[in-house]
N, C-alpha and C positions, 0 to 999 in steps of 0.2 A: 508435376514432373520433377520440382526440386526435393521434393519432399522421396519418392523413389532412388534419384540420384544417392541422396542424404544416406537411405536406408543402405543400399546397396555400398557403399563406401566403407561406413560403420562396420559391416558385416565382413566384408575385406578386412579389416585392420583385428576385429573378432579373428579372423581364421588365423591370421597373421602372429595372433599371440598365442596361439594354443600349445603353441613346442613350447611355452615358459612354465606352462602349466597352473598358470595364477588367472583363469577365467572359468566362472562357472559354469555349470552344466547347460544349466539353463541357458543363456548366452550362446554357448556354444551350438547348442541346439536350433537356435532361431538363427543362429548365421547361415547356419546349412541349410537351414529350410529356406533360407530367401537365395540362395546363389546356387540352390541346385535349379537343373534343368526343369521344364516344365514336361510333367507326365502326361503323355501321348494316352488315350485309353484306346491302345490295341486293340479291342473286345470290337471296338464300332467301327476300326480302321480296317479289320479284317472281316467285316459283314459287306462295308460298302467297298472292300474291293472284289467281294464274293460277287454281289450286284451289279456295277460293274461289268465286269467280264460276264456275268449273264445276257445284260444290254447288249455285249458287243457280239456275242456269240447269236443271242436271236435275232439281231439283227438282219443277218445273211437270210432276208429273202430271196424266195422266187414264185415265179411264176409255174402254176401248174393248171390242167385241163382235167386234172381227176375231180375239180368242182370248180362247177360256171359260174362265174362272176355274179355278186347281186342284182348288179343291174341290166343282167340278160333277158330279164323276163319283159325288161321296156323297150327293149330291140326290137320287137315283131316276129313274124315267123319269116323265115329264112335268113335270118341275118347270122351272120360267119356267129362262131360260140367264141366268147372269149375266157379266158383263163382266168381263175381268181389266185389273188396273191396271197401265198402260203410263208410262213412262218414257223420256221423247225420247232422241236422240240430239243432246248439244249439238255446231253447227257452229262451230267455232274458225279466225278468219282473224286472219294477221300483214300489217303493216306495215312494212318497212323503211324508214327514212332513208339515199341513200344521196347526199344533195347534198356539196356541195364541202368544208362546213363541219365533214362528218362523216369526215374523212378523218383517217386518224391515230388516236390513242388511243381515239375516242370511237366512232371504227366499228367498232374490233377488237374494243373490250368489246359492242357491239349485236349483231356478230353470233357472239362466242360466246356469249350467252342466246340464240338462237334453238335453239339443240339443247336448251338447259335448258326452254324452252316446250314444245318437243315433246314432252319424259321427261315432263314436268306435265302435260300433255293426255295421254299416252296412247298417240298417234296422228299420223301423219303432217299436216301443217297447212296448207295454203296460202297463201304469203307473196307480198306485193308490195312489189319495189325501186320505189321514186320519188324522184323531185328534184323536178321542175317537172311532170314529166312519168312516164307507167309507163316503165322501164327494163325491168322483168322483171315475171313471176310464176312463180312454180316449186313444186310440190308435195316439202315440206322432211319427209324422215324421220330426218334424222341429221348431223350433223357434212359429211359428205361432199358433201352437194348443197346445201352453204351457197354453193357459187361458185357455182351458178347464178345467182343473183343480182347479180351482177356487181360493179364498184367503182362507187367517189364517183366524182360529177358536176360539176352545176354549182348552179343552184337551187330555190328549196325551196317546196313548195305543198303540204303532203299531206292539202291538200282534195283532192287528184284520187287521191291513192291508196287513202282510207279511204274514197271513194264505189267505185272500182274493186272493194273487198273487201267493200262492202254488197251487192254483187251476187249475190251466194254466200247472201244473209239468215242470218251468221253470229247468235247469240247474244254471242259473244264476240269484241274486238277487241284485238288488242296491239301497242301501238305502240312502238317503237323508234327514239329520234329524241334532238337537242338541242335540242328545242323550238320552233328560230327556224323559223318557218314559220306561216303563217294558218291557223286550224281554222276548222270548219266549227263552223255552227249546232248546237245540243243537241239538235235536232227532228230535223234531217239526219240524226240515227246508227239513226232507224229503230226505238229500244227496243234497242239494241244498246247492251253492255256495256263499253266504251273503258279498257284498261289502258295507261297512256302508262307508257313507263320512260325517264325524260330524263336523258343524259348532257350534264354541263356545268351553268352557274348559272339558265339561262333557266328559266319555268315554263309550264307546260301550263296552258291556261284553265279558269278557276273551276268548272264542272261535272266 
């Protein structure tokens, strides 16, 4: 514990002297590296909230009578039928950003998560490219049919995309974007689950 204090102290009085310009590279290098924050790896934090809100969404059983319970056959004959308990199938829809802004770093990382959503869903997913406008939609099971979706554009509204994907009455929503773009109302998502994963400084709206 003294020994971190130590380091961490040192690294302070490093940062401290860098406007004199009499500290080396190296030096300088190590102070930053111990007094920055510690990196979150997005990649797994965005699977296990995909997961997550899977759990919560299949959750929501019921009971149905379109198939008799297992252990109706041990009731005897004439015993009332009873219901067996059903568990939905959740419907999982993507959103791509693919406006002008998202060109470069912030789209390569958007759309390698799109195959990691899929492995976390399970199942192939249907995605929608937007800017301003739908560019694409494409039924995504892997790596491979991520070009369907085409490149960056121009700009950015993905109110029109996240309505295009409400049409499907997903439970679950994932967004893929850098935020800069209008959202839609809270009422507008339909009771539907909205995962934004934003690449860059911008934030997704308070809900």
């Amino acid at each position: 514990g003294e020994q971190a204090i130590i380091r961490r102290r040192v690294a302070q009085e490093i940062q401290g002297a860098q406007s004199r310009g009499t500290m080396p590279a190296a030096w300088r290098a190590w102070a930053d590296a111990e007094l920055a924050p510690p990196t979150i790896p997005w990649q797994q934090v965005l699977a296990r909230k995909v997961r997550a809100a899977l759990a919560s969404a299949s959750g929501c059983s019921d009971y149905s009578y379109s198939r008799p319970a297992r252990r109706q056959g041990g009731l005897g004959a004439g015993a009332p039928i009873m219901p067996a308990l059903r568990r939905p199938r959740v419907r999982v829809a993507g959103v791509l950003d693919v406006s002008g802004s998202m060109m470069g770093a912030a789209g390569a990382a958007a759309r390698s998560e799109i195959d990691g959503v899929v492995r976390a869903v399970g199942e192939p997913v249907t995605w929608v490219a937007c800017d301003a406008a739908i560019q694409a939609a494409a039924r995504i099971a892997g790596k491979r049919d991520v070009a369907k979706l085409g490149d960056a554009m121009g700009g950015t509204d993905l109110r029109v995309g996240i309505a295009a994907a409400l049409r499907d009455r997903p439970q679950v929503i994932v967004v893929l974007t850098d935020a800069e773009t209008p959202w839609p109302d809270r009422a507008a998502m339909r009771g539907a689950r909205i995962i934004a994963a934003v690449a860059g400084s911008a934030t997704p709206p308070a809900w």
